[in-house]
Backbone as CSV, one residue per row, in Angstrom:
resi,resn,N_x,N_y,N_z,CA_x,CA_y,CA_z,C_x,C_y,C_z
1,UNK,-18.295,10.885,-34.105,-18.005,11.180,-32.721,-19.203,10.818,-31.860
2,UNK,-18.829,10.052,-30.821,-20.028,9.936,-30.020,-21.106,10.798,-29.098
3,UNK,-22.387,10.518,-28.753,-22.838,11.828,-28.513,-22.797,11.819,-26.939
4,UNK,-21.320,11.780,-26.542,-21.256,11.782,-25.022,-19.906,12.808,-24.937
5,UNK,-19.726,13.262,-26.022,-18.764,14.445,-25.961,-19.147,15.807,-25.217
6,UNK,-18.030,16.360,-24.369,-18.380,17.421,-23.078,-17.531,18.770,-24.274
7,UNK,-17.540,18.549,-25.338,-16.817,19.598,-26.428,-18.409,20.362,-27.151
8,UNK,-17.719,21.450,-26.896,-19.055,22.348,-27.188,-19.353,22.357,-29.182
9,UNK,-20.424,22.889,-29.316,-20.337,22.760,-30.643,-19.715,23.401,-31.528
10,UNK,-18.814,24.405,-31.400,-18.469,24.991,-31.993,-17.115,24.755,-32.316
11,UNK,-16.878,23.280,-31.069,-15.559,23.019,-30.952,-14.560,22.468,-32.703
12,UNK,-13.442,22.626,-32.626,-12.571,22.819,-34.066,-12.536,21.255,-34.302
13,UNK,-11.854,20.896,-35.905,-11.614,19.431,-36.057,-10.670,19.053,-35.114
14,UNK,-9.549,19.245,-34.556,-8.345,19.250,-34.270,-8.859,18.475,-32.500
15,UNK,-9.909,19.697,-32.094,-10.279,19.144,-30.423,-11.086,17.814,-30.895
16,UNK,-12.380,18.129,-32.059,-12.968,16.960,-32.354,-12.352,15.133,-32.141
17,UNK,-10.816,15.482,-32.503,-10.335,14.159,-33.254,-9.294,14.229,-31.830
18,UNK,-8.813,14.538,-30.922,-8.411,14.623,-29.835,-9.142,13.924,-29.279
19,UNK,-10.460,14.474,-29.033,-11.618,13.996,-28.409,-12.084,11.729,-28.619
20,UNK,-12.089,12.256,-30.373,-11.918,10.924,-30.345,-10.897,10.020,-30.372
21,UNK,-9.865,10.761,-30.171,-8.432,10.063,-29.435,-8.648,8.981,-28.446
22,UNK,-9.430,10.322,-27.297,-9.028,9.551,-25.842,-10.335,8.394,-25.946
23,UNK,-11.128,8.702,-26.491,-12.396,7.870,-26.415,-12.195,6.191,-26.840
24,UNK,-10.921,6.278,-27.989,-10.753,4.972,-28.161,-9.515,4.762,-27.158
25,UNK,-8.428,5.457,-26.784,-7.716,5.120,-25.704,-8.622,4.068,-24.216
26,UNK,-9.447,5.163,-24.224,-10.241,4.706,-22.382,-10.885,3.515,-22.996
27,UNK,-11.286,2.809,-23.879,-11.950,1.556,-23.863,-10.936,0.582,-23.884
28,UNK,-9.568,1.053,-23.771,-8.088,0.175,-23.932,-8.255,-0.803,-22.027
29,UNK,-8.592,-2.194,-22.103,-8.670,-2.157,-20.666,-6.926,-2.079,-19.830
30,UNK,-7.137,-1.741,-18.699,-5.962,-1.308,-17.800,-6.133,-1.840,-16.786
31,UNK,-5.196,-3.009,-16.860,-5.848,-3.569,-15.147,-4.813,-3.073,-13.913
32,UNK,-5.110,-2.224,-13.683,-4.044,-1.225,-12.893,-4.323,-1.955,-11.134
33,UNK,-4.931,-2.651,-10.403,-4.701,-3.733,-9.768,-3.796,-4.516,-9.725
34,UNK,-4.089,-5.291,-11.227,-2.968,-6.371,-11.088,-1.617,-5.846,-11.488
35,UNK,-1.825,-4.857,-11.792,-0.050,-3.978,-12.655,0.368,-3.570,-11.098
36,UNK,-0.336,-2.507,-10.125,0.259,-2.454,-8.711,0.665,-3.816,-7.504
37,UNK,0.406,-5.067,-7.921,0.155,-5.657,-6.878,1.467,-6.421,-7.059
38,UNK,2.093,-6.965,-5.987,3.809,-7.384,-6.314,3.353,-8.963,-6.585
39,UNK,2.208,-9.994,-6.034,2.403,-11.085,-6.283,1.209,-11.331,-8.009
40,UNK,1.016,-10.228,-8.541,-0.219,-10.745,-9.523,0.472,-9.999,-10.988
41,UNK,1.516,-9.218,-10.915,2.224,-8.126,-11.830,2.300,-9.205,-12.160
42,UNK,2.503,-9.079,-13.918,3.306,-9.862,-14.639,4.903,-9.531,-14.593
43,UNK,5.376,-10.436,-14.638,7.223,-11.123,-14.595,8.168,-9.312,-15.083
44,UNK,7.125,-9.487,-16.573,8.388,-8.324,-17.117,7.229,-7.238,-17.000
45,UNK,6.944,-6.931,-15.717,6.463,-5.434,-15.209,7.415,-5.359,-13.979
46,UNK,7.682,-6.094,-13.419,7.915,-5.782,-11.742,9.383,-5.357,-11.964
47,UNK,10.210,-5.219,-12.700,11.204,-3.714,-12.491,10.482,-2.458,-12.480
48,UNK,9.499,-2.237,-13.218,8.941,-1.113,-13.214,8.324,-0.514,-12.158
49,UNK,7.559,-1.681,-11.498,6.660,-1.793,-9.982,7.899,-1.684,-9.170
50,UNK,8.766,-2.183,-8.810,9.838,-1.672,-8.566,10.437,-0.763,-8.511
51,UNK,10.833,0.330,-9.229,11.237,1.630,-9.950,10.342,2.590,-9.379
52,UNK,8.607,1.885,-9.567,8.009,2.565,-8.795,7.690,3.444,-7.386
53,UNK,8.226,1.641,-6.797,8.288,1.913,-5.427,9.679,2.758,-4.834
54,UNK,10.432,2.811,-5.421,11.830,3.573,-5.253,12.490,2.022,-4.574
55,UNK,12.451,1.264,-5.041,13.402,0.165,-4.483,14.740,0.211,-5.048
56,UNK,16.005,-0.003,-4.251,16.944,0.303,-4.608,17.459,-0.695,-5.039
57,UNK,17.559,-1.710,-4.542,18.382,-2.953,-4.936,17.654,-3.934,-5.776
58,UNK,18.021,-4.087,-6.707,17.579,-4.979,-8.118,18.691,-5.383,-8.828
59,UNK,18.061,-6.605,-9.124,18.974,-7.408,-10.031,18.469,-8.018,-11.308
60,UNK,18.043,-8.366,-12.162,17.695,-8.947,-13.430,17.608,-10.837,-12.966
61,UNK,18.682,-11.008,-12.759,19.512,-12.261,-12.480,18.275,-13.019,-11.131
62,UNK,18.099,-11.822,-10.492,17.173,-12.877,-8.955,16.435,-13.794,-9.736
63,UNK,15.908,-15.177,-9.004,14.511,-15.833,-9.292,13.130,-14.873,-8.967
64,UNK,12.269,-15.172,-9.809,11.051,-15.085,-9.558,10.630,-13.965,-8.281
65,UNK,10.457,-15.395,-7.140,10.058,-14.627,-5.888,10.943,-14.574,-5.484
66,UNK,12.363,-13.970,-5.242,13.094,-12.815,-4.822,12.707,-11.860,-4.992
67,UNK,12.090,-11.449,-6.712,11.661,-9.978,-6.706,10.355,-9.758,-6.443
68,UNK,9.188,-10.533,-6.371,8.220,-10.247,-6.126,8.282,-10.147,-4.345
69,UNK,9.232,-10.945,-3.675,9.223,-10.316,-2.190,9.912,-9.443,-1.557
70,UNK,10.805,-9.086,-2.645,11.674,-7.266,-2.685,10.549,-6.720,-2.901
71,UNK,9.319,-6.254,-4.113,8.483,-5.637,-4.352,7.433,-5.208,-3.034
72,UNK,7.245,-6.390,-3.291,6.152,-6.816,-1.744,6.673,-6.231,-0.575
73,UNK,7.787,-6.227,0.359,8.215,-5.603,1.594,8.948,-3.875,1.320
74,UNK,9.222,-3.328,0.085,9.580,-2.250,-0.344,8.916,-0.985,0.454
75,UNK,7.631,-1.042,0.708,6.731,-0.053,1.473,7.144,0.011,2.912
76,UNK,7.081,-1.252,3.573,6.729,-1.677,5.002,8.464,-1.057,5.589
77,UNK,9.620,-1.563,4.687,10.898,-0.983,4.872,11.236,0.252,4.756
78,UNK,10.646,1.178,3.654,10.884,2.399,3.474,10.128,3.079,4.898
79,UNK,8.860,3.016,5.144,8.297,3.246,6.645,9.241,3.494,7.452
80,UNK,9.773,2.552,7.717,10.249,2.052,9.384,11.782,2.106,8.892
81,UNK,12.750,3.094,7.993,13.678,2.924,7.695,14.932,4.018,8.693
82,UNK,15.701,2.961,9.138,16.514,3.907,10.134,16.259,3.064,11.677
83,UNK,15.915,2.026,11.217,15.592,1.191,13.026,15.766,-0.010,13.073
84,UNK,16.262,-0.605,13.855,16.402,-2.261,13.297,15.420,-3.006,12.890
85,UNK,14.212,-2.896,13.087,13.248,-3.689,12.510,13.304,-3.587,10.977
86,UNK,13.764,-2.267,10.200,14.472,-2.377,9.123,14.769,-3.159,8.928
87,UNK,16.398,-3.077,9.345,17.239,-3.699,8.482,16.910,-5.529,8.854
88,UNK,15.926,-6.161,9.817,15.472,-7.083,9.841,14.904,-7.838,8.564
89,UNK,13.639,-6.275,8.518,12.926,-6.543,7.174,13.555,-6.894,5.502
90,UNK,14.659,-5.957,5.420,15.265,-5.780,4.732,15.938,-7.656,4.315
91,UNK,16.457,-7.459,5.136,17.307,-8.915,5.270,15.953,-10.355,4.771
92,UNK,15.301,-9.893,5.694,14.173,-11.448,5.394,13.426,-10.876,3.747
93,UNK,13.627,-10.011,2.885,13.028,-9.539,1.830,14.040,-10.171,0.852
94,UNK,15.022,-10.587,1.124,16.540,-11.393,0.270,16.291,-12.651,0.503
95,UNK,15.048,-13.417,1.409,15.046,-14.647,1.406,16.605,-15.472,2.584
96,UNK,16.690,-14.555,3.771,17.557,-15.025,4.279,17.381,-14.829,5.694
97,UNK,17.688,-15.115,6.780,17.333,-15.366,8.101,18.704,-14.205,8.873
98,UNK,18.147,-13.905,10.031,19.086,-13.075,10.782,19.103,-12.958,12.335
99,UNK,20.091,-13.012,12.568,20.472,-12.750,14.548,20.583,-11.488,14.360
100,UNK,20.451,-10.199,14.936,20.160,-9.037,15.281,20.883,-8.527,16.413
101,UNK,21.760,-8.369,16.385,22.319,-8.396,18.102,23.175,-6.417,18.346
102,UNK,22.135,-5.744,18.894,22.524,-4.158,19.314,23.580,-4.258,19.972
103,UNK,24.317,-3.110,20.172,25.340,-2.952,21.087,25.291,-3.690,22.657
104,UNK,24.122,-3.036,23.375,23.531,-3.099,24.676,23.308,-4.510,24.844
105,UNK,23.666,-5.848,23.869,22.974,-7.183,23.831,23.971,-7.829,23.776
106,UNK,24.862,-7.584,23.366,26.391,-8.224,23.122,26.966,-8.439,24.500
107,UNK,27.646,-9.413,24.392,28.280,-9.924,25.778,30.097,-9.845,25.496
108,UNK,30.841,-9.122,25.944,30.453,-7.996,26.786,30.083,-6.685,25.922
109,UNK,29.780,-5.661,26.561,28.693,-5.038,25.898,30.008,-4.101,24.797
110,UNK,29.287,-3.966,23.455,30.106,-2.946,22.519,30.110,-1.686,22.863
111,UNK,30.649,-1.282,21.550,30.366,0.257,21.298,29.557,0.936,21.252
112,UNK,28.774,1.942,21.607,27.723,2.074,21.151,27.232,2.656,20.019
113,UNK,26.371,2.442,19.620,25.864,2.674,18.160,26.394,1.752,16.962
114,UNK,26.310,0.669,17.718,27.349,-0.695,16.843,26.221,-1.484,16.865
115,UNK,26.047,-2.817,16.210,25.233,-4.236,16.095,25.965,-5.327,15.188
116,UNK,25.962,-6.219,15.740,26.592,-7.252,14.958,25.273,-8.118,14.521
117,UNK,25.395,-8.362,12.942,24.700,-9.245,11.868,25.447,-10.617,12.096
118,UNK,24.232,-11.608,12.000,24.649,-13.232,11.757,23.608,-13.471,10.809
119,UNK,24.108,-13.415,9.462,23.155,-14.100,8.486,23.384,-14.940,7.743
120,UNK,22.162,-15.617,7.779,22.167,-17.327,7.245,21.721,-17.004,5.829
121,UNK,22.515,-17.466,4.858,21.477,-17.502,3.699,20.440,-18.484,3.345
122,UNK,19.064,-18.316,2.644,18.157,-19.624,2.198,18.965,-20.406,1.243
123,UNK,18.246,-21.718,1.397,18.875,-22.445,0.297,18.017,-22.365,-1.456
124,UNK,17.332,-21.414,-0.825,16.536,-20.805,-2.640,16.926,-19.529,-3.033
125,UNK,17.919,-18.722,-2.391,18.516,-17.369,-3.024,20.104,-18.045,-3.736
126,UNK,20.333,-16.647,-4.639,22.195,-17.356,-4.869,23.001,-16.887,-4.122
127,UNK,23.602,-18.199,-4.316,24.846,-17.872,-3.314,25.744,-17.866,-3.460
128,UNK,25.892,-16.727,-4.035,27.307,-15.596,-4.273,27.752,-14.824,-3.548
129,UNK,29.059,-14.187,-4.161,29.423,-12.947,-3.094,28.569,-11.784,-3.589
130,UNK,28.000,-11.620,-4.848,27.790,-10.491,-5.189,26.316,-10.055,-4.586
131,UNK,25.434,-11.557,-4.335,24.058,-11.242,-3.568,23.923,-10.740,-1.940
132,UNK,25.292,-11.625,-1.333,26.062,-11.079,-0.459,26.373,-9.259,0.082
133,UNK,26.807,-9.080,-1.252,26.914,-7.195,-1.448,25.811,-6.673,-1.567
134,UNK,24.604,-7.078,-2.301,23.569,-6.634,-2.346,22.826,-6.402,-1.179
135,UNK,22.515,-7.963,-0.562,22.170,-7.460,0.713,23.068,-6.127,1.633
136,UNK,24.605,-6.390,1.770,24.874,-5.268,2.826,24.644,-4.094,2.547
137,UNK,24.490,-3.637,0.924,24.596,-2.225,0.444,22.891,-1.658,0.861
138,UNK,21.719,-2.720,0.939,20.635,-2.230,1.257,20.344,-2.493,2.871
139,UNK,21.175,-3.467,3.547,21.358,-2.908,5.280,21.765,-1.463,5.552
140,UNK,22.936,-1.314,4.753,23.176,-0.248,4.657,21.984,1.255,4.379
141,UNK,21.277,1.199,3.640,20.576,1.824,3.109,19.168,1.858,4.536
142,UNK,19.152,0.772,5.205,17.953,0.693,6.430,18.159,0.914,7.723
143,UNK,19.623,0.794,7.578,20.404,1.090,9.314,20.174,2.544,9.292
144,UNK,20.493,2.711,11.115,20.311,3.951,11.236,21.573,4.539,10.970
145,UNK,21.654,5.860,10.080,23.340,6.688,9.561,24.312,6.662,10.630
146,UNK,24.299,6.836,12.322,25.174,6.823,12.919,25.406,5.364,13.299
147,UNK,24.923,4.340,12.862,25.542,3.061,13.385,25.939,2.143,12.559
148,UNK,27.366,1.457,13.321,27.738,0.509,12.539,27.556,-0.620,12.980
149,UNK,28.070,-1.690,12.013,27.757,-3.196,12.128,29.538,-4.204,11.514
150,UNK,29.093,-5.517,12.386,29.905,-6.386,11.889,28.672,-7.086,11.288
151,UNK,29.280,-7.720,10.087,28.468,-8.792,9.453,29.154,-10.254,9.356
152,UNK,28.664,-11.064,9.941,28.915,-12.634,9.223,28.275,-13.805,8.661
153,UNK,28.380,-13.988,8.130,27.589,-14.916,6.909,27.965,-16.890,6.959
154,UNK,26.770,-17.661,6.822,26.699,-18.685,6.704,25.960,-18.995,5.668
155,UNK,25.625,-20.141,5.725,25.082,-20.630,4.509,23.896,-21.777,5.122
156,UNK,22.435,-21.937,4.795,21.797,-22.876,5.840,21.533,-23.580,4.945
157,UNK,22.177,-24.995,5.059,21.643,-26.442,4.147,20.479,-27.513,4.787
158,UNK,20.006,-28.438,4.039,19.505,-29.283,5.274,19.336,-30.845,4.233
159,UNK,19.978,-31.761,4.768,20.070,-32.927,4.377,20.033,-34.269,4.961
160,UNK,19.199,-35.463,4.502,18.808,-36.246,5.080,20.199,-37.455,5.825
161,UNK,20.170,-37.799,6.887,21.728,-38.812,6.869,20.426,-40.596,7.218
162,UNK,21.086,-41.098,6.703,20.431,-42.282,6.580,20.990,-43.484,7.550
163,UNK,21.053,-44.387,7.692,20.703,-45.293,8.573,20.855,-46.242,7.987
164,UNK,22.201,-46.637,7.976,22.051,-48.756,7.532,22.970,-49.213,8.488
165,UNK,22.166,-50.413,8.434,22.481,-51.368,9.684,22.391,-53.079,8.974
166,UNK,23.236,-53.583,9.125,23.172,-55.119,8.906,23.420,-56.016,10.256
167,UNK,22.546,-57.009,9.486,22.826,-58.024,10.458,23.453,-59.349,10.253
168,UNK,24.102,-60.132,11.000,24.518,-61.310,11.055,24.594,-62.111,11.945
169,UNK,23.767,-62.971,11.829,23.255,-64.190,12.814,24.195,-65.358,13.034
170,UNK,24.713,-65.160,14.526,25.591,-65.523,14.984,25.046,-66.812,16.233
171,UNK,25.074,-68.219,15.478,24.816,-68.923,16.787,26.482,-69.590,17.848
172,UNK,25.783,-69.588,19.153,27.333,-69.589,19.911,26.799,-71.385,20.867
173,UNK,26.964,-71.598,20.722,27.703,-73.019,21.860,28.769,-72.859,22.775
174,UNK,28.426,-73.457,23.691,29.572,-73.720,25.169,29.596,-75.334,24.398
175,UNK,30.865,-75.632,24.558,31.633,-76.806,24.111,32.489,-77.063,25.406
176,UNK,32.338,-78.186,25.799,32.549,-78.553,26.958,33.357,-80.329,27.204
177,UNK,35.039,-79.879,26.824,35.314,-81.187,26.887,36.144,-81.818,27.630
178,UNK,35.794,-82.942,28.193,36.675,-83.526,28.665,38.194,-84.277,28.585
179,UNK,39.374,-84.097,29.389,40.655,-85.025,28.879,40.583,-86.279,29.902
């Protein structure tokens, strides 16, 4: 046993070997930094970092950085949860873009305690119905309890259109004859 033990001398085998339990435990390194941090966790920690944070919506199935930017905005949303900057956050944490539009903004004006959603999905999330549900069930979860929403959904692509053009060289004469 090392002589940096805080166990008195009289202490039993039982605390002795306890003692040197934890002693070889704590030289175990723990990089508890990179285990908290959403972009440095390793792959198969961040359900856990997750779990941690009380994040609700998870999937196995997302890519990569889907979940490390669910992980990553999990705090900043739980904060500010119950206000539209929420369910903003919420939305851009799925990798997808959003129009925001309150009752009071709508032309002509709604109901109140209503907002209508226009969301675009990225072209790096999936695009399913079921990621679809995911997102609304955690709008759901960031809106404020007395308000509702319409939601509608697009899809944002972006592709190059190209340009061909030919030519054909056409010489012309005036022909000019006499009878």
């Amino acid at each position: 046993m090392s002589d940096q033990s805080l166990l008195p001398p009289n202490a039993t085998d039982a605390e002795n070997a306890i003692a040197l339990t934890i002693a070889r435990i704590s030289r175990i390194p723990t990089p508890i930094n990179t285990v908290w941090s959403p972009e440095n966790c390793p792959v198969e920690l961040l359900p856990w970092l997750a779990w941690a944070l009380n994040l609700q919506t998870w999937d196995s199935t997302w890519p990569e950085h889907l979940k490390r930017r669910q992980v990553a905005s999990a705090v900043d949303i739980a904060r500010r949860k119950g206000t539209a900057k929420s369910v903003r956050d919420v939305i851009a944490s799925f990798g997808s873009s959003v129009a925001l539009r309150e009752w009071w903004q709508l032309e002509p004006k709604g109901e109140p305690y209503t907002f209508a959603i226009t969301l675009t999905l990225g072209s790096d999330v999936p695009q399913t119905a079921q990621f679809q549900e995911q997102i609304m069930q955690a709008v759901d979860r960031a809106k404020p309890v007395r308000a509702h929403y319409t939601l509608t959904a697009g899809l944002k692509g972006t592709g190059d259109i190209g340009v061909i053009a030919v030519a054909r060289p056409f010489v012309y004469r005036r022909l000019e004859m006499e009878a």
